[in-house]
C-alpha positions in Angstrom: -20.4 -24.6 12.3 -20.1 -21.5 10.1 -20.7 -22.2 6.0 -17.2 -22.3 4.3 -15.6 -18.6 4.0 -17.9 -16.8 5.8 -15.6 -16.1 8.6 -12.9 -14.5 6.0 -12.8 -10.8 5.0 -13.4 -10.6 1.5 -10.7 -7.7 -0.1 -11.0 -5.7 3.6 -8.6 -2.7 2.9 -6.6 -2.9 6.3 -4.1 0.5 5.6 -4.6 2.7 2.2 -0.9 5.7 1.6 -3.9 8.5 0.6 -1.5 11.1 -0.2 0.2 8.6 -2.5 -1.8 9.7 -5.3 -1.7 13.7 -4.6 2.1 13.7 -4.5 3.1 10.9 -7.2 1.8 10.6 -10.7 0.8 6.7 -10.4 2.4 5.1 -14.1 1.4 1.3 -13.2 0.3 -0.3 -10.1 1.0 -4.0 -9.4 0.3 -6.3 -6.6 2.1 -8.1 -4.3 2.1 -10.6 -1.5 3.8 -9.7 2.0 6.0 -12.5 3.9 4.7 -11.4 7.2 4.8 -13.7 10.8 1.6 -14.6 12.5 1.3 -12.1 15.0 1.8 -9.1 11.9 -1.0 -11.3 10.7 -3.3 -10.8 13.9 -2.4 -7.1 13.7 -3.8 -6.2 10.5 -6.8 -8.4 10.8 -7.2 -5.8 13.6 -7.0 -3.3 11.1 -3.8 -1.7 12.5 -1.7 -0.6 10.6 0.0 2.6 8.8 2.0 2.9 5.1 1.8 6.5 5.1 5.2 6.9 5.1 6.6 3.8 3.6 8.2 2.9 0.6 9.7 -0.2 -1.5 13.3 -0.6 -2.4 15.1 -3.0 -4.2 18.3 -4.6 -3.3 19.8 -7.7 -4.6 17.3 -9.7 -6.4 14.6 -8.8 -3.6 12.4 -5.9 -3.1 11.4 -4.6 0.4 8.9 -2.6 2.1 10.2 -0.2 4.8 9.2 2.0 7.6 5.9 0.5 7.5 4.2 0.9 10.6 2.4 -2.8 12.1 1.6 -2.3 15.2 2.7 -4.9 18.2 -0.6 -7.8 19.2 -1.3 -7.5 22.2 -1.9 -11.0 23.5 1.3 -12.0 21.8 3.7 -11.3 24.4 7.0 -11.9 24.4 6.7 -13.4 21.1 5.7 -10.1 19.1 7.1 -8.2 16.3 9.3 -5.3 15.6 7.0 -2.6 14.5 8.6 -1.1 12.2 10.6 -4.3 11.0 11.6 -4.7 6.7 9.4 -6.9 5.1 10.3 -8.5 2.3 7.8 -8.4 -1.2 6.6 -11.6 -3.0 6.9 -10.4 -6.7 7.8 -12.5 -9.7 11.2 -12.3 -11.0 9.7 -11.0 -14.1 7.8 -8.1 -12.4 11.1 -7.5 -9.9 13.0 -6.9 -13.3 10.7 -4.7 -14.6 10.7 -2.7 -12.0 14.0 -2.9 -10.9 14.5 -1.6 -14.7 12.0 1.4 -14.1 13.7 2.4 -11.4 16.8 2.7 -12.5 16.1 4.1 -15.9 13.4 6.2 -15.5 13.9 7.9 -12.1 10.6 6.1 -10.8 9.9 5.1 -7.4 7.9 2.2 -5.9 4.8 3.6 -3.6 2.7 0.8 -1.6 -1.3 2.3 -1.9 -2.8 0.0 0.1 -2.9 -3.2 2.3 -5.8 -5.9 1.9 -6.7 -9.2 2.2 -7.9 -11.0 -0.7 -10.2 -13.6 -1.1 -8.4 -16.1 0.0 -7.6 -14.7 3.1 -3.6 -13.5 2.3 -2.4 -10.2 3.1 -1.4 -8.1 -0.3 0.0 -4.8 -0.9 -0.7 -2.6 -3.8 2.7 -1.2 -5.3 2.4 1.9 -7.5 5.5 2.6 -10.0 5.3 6.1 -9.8 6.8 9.4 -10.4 6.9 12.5 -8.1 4.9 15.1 -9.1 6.1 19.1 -9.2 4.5 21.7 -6.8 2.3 23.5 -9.8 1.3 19.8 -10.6 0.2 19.6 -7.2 -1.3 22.8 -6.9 -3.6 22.0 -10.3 -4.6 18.7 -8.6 -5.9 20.7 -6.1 -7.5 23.3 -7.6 -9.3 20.7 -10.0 -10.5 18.9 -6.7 -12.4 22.5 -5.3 -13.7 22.9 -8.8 -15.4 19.6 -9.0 -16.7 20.0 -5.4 -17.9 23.6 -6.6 -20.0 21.8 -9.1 -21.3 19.3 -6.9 -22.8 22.0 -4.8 -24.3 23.8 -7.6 -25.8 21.1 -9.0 -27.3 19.7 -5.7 -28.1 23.2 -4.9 -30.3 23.6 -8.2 
């Protein structure tokens, strides 16, 4: 028999939204559980999964995640998932406040960054409050990125 929790994937980062940080300006990021059904489960433990183009919304006194891409488990049959199926967040009522309050006010949005299991084993989602950034705010991101990898080359270069 295996030692205890050796068999578990310590913080294994299942799906990560890259773009999320080139074309949002990330204000706070908080995290959240995922009410999910045991063959989503057995999906991302597969390490299937896409939030590229997702996003959370509130409604009611709930916040969701949708058009997040889990892909169907195979050896589930006729008992799979809907792929692209709403899932609902597990968020404080404190924190859904807050951000229900950000939202509104502010003209933020809520961005999931990635998908992970933690130590115990439970699937969470890193939510980003953020706000959309403008094309010449892109633009500067980018050329600050080719700068930096300019000076990486010079440096290694001599």
């Amino acid at each position: 028999m295996a030692p205890k929790g050796s068999q578990r994937t310590v913080n294994k980062i299942v799906a990560e939204n890259r773009k999320a940080r080139f074309n949002y300006e990330i204000i706070d990021t908080f995290e959240a559980g995922i009410m999910l059904t045991g063959t989503e489960v057995k999906s991302l433990r597969e390490g299937k999964a896409n939030i590229a183009e997702s996003y959370a919304s509130d409604e009611g006194e709930e916040i969701w995640l949708i058009n997040s891409h889990l892909p169907e488990y195979l050896q589930a049959n006729r008992f799979n998932h809907e792929p692209r199926r709403r899932r609902k967040l597990l968020l404080s009522k404190r924190e859904i406040n807050r951000l229900r309050v950000s939202i509104n006010r502010g003209g933020m949005t809520l961005v999931p960054l990635k998908i992970y299991f933690n130590e115990k084993g439970r699937a969470k989602l890193e939510l980003a409050l953020a706000k959309g950034k403008k094309l010449h705010d892109k633009r500067e991101t980018e050329k600050e990125r080719d700068w930096n990898r300019q000076k990486q080359r010079i440096l290694k270069t001599g």
